[in-house]
C-alpha positions, 0 to 999 in steps of 0.5 A, a space after each residue: 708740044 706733048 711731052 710723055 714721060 712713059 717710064 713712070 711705071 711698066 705694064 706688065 702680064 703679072 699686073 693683070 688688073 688696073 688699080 683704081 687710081 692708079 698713076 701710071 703715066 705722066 703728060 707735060 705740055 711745052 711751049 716754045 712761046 712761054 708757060 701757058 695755063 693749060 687744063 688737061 682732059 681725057 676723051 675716056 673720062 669714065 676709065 682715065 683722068 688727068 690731073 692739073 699736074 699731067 698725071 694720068 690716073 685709072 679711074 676705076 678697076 678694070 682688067 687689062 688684056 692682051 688687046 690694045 688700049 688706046 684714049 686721048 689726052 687734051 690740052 686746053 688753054 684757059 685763056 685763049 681756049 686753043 686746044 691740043 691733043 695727043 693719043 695714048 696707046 696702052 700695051 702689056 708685054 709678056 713678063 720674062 724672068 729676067 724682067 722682073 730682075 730686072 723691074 727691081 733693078 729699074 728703079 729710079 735713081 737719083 743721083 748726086 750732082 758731081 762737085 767742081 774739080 781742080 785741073 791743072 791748077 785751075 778750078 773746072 766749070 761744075 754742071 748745073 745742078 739737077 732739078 729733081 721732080 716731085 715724086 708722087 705718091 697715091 694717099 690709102 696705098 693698100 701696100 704691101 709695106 714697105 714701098 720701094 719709092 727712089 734709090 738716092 746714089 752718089 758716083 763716089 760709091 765706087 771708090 768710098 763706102 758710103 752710108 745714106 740718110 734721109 732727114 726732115 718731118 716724116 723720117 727723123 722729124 714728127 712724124 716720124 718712121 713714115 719714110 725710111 732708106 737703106 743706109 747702104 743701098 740708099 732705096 727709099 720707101 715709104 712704110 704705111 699709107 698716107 692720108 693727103 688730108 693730114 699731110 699732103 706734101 713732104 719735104 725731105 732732104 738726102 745726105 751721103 757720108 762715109 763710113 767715117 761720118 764725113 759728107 761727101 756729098 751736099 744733101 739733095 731735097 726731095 719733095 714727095 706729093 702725096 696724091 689725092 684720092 677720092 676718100 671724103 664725102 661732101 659734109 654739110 656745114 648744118 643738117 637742117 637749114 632753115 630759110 624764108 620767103 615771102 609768099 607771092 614771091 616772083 620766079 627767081 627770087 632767091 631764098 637761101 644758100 647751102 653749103 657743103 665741104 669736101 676734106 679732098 683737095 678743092 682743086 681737083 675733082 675730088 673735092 669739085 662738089 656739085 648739088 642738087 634737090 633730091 625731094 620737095 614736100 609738099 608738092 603743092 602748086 608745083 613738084 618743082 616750087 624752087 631750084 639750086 645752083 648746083 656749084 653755089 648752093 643758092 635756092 631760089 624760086 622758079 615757079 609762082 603760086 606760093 601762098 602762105 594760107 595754103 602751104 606754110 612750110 616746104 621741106 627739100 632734100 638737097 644732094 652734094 656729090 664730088 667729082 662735080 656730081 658725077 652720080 658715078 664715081 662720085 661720093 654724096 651726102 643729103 641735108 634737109 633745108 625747110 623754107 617757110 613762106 613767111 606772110 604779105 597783106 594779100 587779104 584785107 579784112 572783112 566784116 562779119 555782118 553788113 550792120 551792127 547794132 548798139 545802144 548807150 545811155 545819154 550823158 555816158 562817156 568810156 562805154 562800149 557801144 557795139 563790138 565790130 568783128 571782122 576776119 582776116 585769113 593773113 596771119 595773126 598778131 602781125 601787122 598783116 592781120 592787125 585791123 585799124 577801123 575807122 569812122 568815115 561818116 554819120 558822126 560829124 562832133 567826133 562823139 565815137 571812137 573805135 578802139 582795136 582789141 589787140 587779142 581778137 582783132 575786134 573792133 570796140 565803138 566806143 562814146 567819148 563825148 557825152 550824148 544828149 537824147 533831146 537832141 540825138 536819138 540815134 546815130 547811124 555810123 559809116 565804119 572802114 576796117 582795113 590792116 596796119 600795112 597796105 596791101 602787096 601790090 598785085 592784090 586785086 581785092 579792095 584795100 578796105 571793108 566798110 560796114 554801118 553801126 546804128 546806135 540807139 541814145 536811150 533817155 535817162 532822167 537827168 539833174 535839173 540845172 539853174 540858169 544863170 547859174 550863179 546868179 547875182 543880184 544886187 541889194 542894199 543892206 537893212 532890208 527888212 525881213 519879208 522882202 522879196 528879192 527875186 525868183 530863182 529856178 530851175 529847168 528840167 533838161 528831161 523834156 520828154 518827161 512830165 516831172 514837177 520841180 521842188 526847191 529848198 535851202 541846201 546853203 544860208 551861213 547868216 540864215 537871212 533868206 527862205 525859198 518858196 518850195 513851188 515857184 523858187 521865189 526867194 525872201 528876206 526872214 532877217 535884215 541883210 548886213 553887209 559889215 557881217 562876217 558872211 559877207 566876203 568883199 560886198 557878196 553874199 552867197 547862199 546855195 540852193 537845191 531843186 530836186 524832181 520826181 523822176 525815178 529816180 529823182 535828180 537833183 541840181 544846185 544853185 547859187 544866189 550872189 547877193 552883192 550888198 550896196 553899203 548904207 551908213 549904219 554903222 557910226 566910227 569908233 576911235 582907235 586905239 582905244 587905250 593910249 598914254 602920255 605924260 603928266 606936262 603936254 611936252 614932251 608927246 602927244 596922242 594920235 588917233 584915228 577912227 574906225 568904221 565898218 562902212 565904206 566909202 562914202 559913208 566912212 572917212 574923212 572924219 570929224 573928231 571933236 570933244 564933248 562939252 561935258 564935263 567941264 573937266 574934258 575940255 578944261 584938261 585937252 585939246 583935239 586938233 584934226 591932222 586931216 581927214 582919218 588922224 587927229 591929236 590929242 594933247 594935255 591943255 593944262 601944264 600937268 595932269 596927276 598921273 592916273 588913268 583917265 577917261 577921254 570921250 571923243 565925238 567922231 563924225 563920218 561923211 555918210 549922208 545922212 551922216 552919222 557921229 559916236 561918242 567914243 571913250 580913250 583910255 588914257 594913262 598919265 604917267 611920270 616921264 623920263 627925258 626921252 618921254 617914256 614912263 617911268 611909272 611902276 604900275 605902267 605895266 599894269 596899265 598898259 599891259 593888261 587890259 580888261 579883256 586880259 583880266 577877265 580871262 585871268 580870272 575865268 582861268 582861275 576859277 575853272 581852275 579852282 573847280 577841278 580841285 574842288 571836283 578832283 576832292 570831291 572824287 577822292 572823298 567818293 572813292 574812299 567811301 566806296 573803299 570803305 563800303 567793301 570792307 567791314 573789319 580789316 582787308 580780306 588778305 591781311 586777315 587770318 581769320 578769313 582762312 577758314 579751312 574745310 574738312 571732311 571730318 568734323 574736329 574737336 573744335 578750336 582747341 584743336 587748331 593752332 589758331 592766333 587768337 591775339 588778332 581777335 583783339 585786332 579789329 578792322 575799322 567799320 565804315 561810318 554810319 553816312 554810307 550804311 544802310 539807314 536802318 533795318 526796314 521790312 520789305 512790307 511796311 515802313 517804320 514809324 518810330 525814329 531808327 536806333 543808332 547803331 554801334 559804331 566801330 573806331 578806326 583806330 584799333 583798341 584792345 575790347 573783344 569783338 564779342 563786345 561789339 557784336 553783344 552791342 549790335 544786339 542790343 540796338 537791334 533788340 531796340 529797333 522797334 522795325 525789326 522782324 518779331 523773331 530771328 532766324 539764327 540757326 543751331 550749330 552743331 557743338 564743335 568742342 568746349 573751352 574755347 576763348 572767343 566764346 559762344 555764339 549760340 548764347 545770343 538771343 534776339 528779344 525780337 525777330 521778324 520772318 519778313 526782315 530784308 537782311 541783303 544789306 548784311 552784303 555790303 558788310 563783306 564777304 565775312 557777312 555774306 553767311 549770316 545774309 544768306 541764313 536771315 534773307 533766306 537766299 538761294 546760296 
């Protein structure tokens, strides 16, 4: 049954309009059968609604009058979906004076459970305790403050005084003042609105004392709910949401899930949020391409045509509203969610063109034949797009390939293996493009576009090639020269072009054979020798050029193998060549063996026999075969004078015809010790250095001798060459080369503080081996033996260079080749007295105007004045 509990608030005419959300009644459903979850509605949900908890709430603001309001409540239970309900009938009185004392007066109270009391000595039973219901109390209470809630009482106030006090967080606990109480009245109230999203219940505790502070009461709870009111709009978690889906996508499929939340309580219909698409751009194929649930937020499709190549992105508004959508009385807030159609393969690709055209050199591999191109209206650089091409006919040897330009989705033809235009002129290629991904089912086109490329092969000259290539042939050696031994040509692959083929000898180490140019025979120009160092293991190798005319000309190698067949032309030697032993046959003998450069038959086993003269050979040794490559030689006579000796030996091959030599052993005869070993001083003479030893010895010493002889001769060169540059003394060391220029003219050498002692210094003068031999004019030739010069010492001495020059003179007074005058110039007169004499008192007896004096350059620059003055130079 119902339960109405009317005495949670009191109309009144003073109360002449209904706040909104305004609690003012309270339902409660019993069953007699047990507790039944049980969801409460209002027939007039627009003005009333009805919380879980029973509470009947105004909706909205509107007047009350005198006329009678009447609604219905339901109960419905969840589980069996059984349904009652119960009529609610509004009503104002008139407001009498002494009812609005006495609305003050009534006040809930809530009263203290009385304690057990003794009687008669026994303890009385005590009444169960009350259980006081919740108060609740609207959050955003628009006052006026402070709010009268509950007076708390104690029966015991009739007889003590009593103080009251409330405890516990929104009185004396954070936060705290939100609820205060008169200490003597005992009115609760509540001082401020209330926010249920920061605190949505209180939990408080009532104490009663008296005046001395002692309890007379146990402390009752008093739990306050705070209400929830309609206050938050729904908020979305992003402002922009971003999805995809594929294009051709089926209706329903799902695309994205937005999400939004209500700071109201969940539980009510404050915070039930509900949404919906306000807007969607564009509009293409369908204003309505996609839907929500309006309690999830899931998007989905609902209608088909989505096509990435027309609409790339669509931008919806999406709507959230509480009290479960009711546009209303309910709060809303937008977001914008953008779906991008993201690409399927629903386009193949197709080419440009039905054939392609292309054309490649012969012989030529790595190039790029033709440039397939195709267009794909899927998106590009994706797997969608991306073309893979294929040959499927016309190139049965696998000659082509098809590589996929992975910027422009082209496909390049390209020539793995070399083509061969006498054998290919042309081919005629069957390609198929399709994407890297199959087509998404339902596609109707074909999976694949094909398309021909005709490729031309364009002729080119090519080498001339020898065949067999190499080529062996087998001869005996000693072939004289001129002997034909075979032709050796080769071909022309070109056979659509009338080219002539030369030959000629690119390789021949031993220079044995010569090519005739026209037809490639070859011939012998020397005798073929097996045992020469050319030869390696019996072959014979020489290489060959044959080049044609073509442009431009090619040319191609050859190789002629000659494997010589051996003949016995070459007679054995003996080995070693130098041997010793001691002066008695005991206590060792010699062991020798024989050397020959042919080879089987014509070499071993050998015969080894010695020759009858001299007597001497036979009378002293004795030879005696080992077997067929060893022989021994030993001292026949009981001592031998040690010394070295001579031994000829006649060695015999097996050849046919066979051939013998006479080799010379070199043996050293030495004193032994009792192990047989020589004992000799010279031993190491003998057996150490050999003739060839000496002779590079030698050599060694005479390419020696001639590097000092020529690093002499250089020395004596440079010295004279030294020499030749300077006439007295070396030009830093002489203080009469610093001869100073002025402007005005002094009083001659009196005036200069000169030292005059280093004229009697004189440097030495380079002998007459390296002088110019004689003074001779430039016209003629002397006939008269040239006079000798002065020659200056080395060493230096005490005499006056005017000596020496006087001397000069005289001699060249004497030369019967000298010019008939001299050309010496007046100088102007630079003072008197001076110690080194005058110049100007030479006289030369003859002069001639024609004398070449460019050799007075070589005396120095000391000299370089007078060569200028006599040879008339330009300086």
């Amino acid at each position: 049954m119902f339960l109405l509990k009317s005495d949670v608030c009191i109309f009144t005419e003073r109360v002449r309009n209904q706040a909104e959300s305004y609690a003012f009644l309270s339902v409660k459903f019993s069953n007699c059968n047990g507790k039944r979850k049980v969801q409460y509605e209002s027939s007039e949900p627009a003005d009333f609604k009805v919380d879980e908890d029973g509470m009947v709430y105004a909706v909205r603001s509107f007047p009350l009058s005198s006329e009678h309001a009447k609604f219905l409540i339901y109960a419905q239970d969840k589980e069996t979906q059984e349904k009652w309900q119960v009529a609610v009938k509004l009503s104002l009185k008139p407001t009498l004076p002494e009812d609005s004392v006495k609305e003050s007066q009534e006040i809930e109270e809530i009263v203290f459970p009385r304690q057990g009391t003794k009687h008669n000595g026994h303890l009385q039973r005590q009444k169960r305790d009350w259980v006081i219901p919740p108060i609740n109390l609207p959050e955003n209470s628009r006052g006026p403050f402070p709010q009268e809630l509950v007076r708390i009482r104690s029966d015991r106030d009739k007889n003590l005084s009593l103080r009251y006090s409330v405890t516990g967080p929104g009185a004396d606990q954070p936060p705290t003042g939100i609820f205060i109480i008169n200490p003597i009245s005992g009115q609760l109230s509540v001082t401020k609105p209330l926010d249920r999203e920061l605190i949505a219940r209180f939990h408080l505790r009532a104490h009663a004392v008296d005046i001395n502070g002692n309890q007379v009461e146990n402390p009752i709870d008093i739990v306050i709910n705070v209400i929830d009111m309609n206050d938050n709009r729904p908020e979305f978690l992003h402002q922009v949401w971003n999805g995809t889906v594929p294009e051709g996508s089926k209706p329903g499929t799902y695309v994205m899930t937005v999400t939004a939340i209500d700071a109201d309580d969940p539980n009510a219909l404050n915070g039930m949020l509900r949404y919906r698409i306000l807007s969607q751009a564009p509009s293409t194929p369908s204003p309505n391409m996609f839907t929500i649930n309006n309690e999830t937020g899931d998007i989905i499709t609902v209608a088909a045509g989505l096509d990435r190549e027309k609409v790339q992105q669509y931008t919806l508004i999406i709507q959230a509203t509480d009290m479960e959508g009711n546009p209303t009385y309910g709060l809303s807030n937008t977001a914008t969610a953008v779906i991008t159609v993201t690409d399927v393969n629903d386009n193949p690709p197709e080419f440009t063109a039905m054939t392609f055209y292309g054309e490649v050199p012969e012989n030529r591999i790595d190039v790029i034949v033709a440039n397939l191109t195709v267009t794909d209206k899927d998106q590009p650089h994706t797997p969608a797009w991306n073309a893979v091409y294929r040959i499927s006919g016309g190139d049965p040897t696998g000659r082509f390939a098809i590589q996929t330009d992975p910027n422009s989705n082209d496909g390049l033809v390209t020539v793995v293996k070399p083509i061969d235009f006498e054998t290919n002129r042309m081919f005629v290629l069957t390609v198929a493009a399709e994407n890297q991904v199959p087509l998404a089912k339902g596609i109707q086109h074909p999976p694949q576009s094909t398309a021909t490329v005709s490729v031309t092969v364009i002729d080119v000259n090519e080498n001339p090639y020898f065949a067999p290539n190499p080529k062996i042939i087998r001869q005996e050696e000693g072939l004289h020269a001129g002997t034909m031994l075979t032709t050796f040509t080769a071909q022309d692959p070109d056979r659509y072009m009338q080219q002539n083929i030369r030959y000629t000898k690119l390789s021949d180490p031993a220079n044995w054979l010569k090519i005739d140019p026209v037809n490639g025979q070859i011939t012998t120009i020397a005798v073929l020798d097996r045992e020469s160092p050319n030869v390696k293991n019996n072959i014979y190798n020489a290489t060959f050029l044959a080049s044609d005319n073509g442009i431009p000309p090619m040319s191609g190698t050859g190789t002629l193998q000659i494997y010589l067949l051996d003949i016995n032309d070459n007679a054995p030697q003996v080995l070693p060549q130098e041997a010793e032993t001691c002066e008695t046959p005991d206590p060792n003998s010699i062991n020798i063996t024989a050397l020959d450069y042919d080879i089987d038959p014509n070499a071993g086993p050998f015969a080894f026999d010695l020759p009858l003269s001299p007597a001497t050979i036979k009378r002293n040794w004795t030879i005696t075969r080992l077997n067929g490559d060893f022989a021994q030689l030993n001292l026949k006579i009981k001592f031998l004078e040690a010394g070295i000796y001579e031994v000829p030996i006649i060695i015999t091959d097996s050849g046919n015809p066979p051939k013998s030599n006479i080799s010379i052993l070199r043996v050293k005869v030495c004193q032994c010790d009792s192990n047989g070993d020589c004992t000799d001083v010279d031993r190491i003479v003998g057996a150490g250095l050999g003739t060839g030893a000496i002779i590079a010895i030698l050599l060694c010493i005479i390419i020696l001798l001639i590097l000092v002889l020529m690093f002499v001769v250089w020395m004596k060169r440079r010295d004279k060459e030294r020499q030749a540059k300077q006439l007295l003394i070396d030009p830093e060391d002489d203080v009469r080369d610093n001869i100073l220029k002025y402007d005005e003219e002094g009083g001659g050498e009196e005036d200069q503080d000169y030292d005059l002692s280093q004229l009697q210094q004189p440097d030495t003068v380079e002998p007459d081996a390296i002088k110019p031999v004689g003074i001779r004019r430039l016209d003629e030739r002397p006939i008269h033996a040239e006079p000798q010069y002065p020659v200056r010492s080395a060493a230096p001495h005490p005499g006056d260079i005017g000596d020496f020059i006087n001397e000069g003179l005289k001699a060249a007074d004497n030369d019967p080749t000298a010019p008939p005058y001299d050309s010496l110039l007046v100088f102007d007169y630079e003072g008197s007295g001076s110690t080194a004499g005058s110049l100007s008192s030479l006289n030369s007896s003859s002069s001639g105007g024609e004398q070449d004096y460019d050799y007075l350059n070589d005396w120095g620059p000391r000299f370089k004045k007078l060569a200028d003055m006599y040879g008339g130079g330009d300086d």
